[in-house]
C-alpha positions as MATLAB code, in Angstrom:
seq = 'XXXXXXXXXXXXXXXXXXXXXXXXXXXXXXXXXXXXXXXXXXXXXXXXXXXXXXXXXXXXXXXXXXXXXXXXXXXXXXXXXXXXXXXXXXXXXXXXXXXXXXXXXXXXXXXXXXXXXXXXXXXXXXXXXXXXXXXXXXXXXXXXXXXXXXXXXXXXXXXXXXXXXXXXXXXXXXXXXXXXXXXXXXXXXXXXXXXXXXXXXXXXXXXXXXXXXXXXXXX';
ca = [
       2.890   17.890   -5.705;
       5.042   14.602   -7.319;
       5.235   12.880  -10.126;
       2.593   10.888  -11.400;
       4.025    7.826  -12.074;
       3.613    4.144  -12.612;
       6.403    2.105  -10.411;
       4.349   -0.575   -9.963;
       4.382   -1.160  -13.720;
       5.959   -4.653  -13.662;
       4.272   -5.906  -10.876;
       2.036   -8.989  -12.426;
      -1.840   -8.136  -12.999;
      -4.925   -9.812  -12.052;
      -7.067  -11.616  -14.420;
      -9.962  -11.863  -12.548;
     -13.536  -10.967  -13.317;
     -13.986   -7.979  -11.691;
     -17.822   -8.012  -12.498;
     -18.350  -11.878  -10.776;
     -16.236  -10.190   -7.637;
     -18.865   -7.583   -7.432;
     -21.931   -9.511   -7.728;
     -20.806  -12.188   -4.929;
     -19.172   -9.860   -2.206;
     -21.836   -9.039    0.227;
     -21.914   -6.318    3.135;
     -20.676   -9.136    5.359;
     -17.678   -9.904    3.344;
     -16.449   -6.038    3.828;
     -16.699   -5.879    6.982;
     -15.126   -8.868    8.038;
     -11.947   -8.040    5.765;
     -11.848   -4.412    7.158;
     -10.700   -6.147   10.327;
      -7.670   -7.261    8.317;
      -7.041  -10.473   10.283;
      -6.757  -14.347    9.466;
      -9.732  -14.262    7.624;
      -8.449  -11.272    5.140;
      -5.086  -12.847    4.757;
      -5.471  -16.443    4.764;
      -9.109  -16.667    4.768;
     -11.836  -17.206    2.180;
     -11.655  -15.351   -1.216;
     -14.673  -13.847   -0.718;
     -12.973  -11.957    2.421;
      -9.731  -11.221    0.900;
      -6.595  -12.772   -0.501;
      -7.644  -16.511   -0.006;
      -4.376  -17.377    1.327;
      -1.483  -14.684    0.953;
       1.745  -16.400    1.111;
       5.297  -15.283   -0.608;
       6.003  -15.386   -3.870;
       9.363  -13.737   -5.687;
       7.355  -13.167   -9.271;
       5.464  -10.288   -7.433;
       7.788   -8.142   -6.094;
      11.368   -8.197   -7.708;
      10.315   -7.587  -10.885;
       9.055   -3.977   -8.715;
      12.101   -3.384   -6.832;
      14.639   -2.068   -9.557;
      11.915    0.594  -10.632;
      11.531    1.617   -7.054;
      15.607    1.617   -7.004;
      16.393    3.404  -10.048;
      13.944    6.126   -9.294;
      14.662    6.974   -5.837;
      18.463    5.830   -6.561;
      18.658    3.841   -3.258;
      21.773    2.547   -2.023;
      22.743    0.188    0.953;
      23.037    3.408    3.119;
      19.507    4.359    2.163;
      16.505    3.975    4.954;
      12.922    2.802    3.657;
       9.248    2.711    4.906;
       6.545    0.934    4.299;
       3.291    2.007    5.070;
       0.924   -1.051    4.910;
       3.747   -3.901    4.884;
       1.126   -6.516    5.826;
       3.380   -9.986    5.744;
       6.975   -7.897    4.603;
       6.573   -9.242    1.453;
       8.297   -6.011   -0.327;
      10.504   -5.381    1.758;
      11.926   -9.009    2.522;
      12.550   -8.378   -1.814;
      14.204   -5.109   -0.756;
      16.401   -6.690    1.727;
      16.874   -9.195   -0.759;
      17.942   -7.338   -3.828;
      19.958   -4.244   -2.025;
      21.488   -6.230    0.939;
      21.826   -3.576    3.513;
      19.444   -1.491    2.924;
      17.941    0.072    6.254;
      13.864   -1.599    6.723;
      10.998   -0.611    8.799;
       7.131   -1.572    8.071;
       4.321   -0.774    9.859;
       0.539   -2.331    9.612;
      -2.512   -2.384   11.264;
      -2.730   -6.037   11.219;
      -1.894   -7.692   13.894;
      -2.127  -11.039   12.367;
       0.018  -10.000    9.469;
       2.946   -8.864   11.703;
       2.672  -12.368   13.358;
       2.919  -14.287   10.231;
       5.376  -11.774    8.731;
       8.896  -13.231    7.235;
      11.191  -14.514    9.979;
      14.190  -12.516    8.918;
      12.725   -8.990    8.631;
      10.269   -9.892   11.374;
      12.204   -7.221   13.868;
      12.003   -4.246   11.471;
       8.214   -4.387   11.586;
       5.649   -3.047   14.097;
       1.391   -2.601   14.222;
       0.883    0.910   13.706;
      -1.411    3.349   12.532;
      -0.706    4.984    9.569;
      -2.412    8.400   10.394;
      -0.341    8.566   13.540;
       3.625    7.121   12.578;
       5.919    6.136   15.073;
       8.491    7.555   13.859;
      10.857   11.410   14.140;
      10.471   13.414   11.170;
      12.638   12.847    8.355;
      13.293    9.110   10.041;
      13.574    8.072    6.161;
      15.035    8.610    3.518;
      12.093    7.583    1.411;
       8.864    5.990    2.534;
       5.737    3.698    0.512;
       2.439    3.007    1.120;
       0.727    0.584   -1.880;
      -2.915    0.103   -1.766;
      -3.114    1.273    2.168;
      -3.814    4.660    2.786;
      -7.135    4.729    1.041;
      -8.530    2.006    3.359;
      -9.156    5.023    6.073;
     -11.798    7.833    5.791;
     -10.995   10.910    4.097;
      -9.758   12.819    7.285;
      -7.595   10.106    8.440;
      -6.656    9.688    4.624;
      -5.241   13.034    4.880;
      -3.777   12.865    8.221;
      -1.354    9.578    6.625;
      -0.115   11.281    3.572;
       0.470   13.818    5.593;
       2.324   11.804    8.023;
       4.105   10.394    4.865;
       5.700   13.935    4.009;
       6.303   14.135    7.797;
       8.856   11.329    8.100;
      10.377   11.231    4.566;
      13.836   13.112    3.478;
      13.712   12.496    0.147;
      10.645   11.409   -1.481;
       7.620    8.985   -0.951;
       5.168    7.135   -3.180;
       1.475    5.605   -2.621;
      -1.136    4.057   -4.791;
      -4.616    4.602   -4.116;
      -7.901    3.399   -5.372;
      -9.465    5.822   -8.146;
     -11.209    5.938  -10.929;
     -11.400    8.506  -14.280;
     -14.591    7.724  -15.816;
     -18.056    6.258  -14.456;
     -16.968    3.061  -16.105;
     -14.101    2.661  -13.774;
     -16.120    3.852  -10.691;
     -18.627    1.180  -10.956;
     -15.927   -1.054  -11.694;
     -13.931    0.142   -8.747;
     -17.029   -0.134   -6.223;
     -17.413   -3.678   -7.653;
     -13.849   -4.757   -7.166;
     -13.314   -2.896   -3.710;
     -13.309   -4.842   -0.612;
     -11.361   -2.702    2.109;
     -11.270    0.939    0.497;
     -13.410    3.589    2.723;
     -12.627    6.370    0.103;
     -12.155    6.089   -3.266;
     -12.038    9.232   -5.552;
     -11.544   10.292   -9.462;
      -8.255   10.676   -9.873;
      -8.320   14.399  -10.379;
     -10.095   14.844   -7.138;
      -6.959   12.556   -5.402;
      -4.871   15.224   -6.866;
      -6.408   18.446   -4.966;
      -6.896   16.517   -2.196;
      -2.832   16.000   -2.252;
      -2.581   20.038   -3.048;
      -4.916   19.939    0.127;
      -3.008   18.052    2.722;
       0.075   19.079    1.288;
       0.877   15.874   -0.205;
       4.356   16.085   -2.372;
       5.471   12.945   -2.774;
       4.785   10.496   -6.306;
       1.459    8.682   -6.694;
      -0.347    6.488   -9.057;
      -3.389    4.718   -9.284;
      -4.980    1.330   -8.563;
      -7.735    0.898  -11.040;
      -9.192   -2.917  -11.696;
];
């Protein structure tokens, strides 16, 4: 198993009130983002992002940690697992000109209103069933994605991850570590089908044979 790290560190945090969230999303709400189109992206609030749309402050204060740890180059390859719009890795392309890119979603409507100039490194995709040879990267990421499936299928991606990575991976995933957090997580959670305390994320990575780097998404 990885390293149990945060690299998300300086990406900015939400100040909302996870409690209000809670008490206003209704069975309806879930379900209609789990189908990840318009109305998740650039919907209503109360189905997901209420508009997601580029912004620089999010994701190049991230990119340095992600370099410096991995030590990506311009002859590295990277994956991401969940790219939705590109944001990431338009930041990537951005801030290590060069770099090799490939995303991959579920979302159809994401990958159609993805950024213009990475548009051709993404594809829709599965990601308990990648599209890709093994060791196609040299390191891949999934952020808030993989625990959007059901356990099996959670299983199947991180395994998948390890699959098609040379060097390393990381993913965040929805958890909790007390009964405060869970019923704050269960609140917050719009699109997750399996959230877990962190130490039962851990076995499940022993489990699967999970040994990439991981952290936690905990509102």
């Amino acid at each position: 198993m990885g390293e149990e790290i945060d690299l998300m560190i300086n990406y900015p945090r939400s100040k909302r009130n996870v409690e209000d969230r809670g008490a206003k999303k209704t069975p309806e709400d879930r379900e209609l983002a789990r189908q990840f189109g318009e109305a998740f992206f650039d919907g209503h609030r109360d189905h997901g992002y209420g508009g997601f749309s580029y912004n620089p402050r999010f994701w190049e204060p991230v990119i340095p940690t992600f370099q410096s740890h991995f030590n990506l180059t311009s002859q590295d390859e990277i994956l991401d697992v969940g790219c939705a719009k590109g944001f990431m890795l338009y930041d990537f392309q951005r801030l290590i000109p060069g770099i090799g890119l490939k995303g991959i979603d579920i979302s159809e409507y994401a990958i159609a209103h993805s950024i213009e100039s990475i548009k051709d490194c993404l594809r829709v995709g599965d990601a308990a069933d990648l599209p890709y040879d093994d060791n196609s990267f040299d390191v891949s990421i999934s952020i808030t994605t993989i625990h959007n499936l059901e356990l099996e299928q959670c299983g199947k991606a991180l395994q998948e991850l390890e699959r098609v990575s040379r060097r390393g991976s990381f993913v965040t995933l929805d958890a909790y570590r007390n009964d405060e957090e869970k019923e704050r997580m269960e609140s917050w959670n719009l699109t997750a089908k399996t959230m877990m305390h962190v130490d039962e994320w851990k076995k499940f990575f022993l489990d699967v044979g999970y040994t990439g780097d991981y952290y936690w998404f905990i509102p």
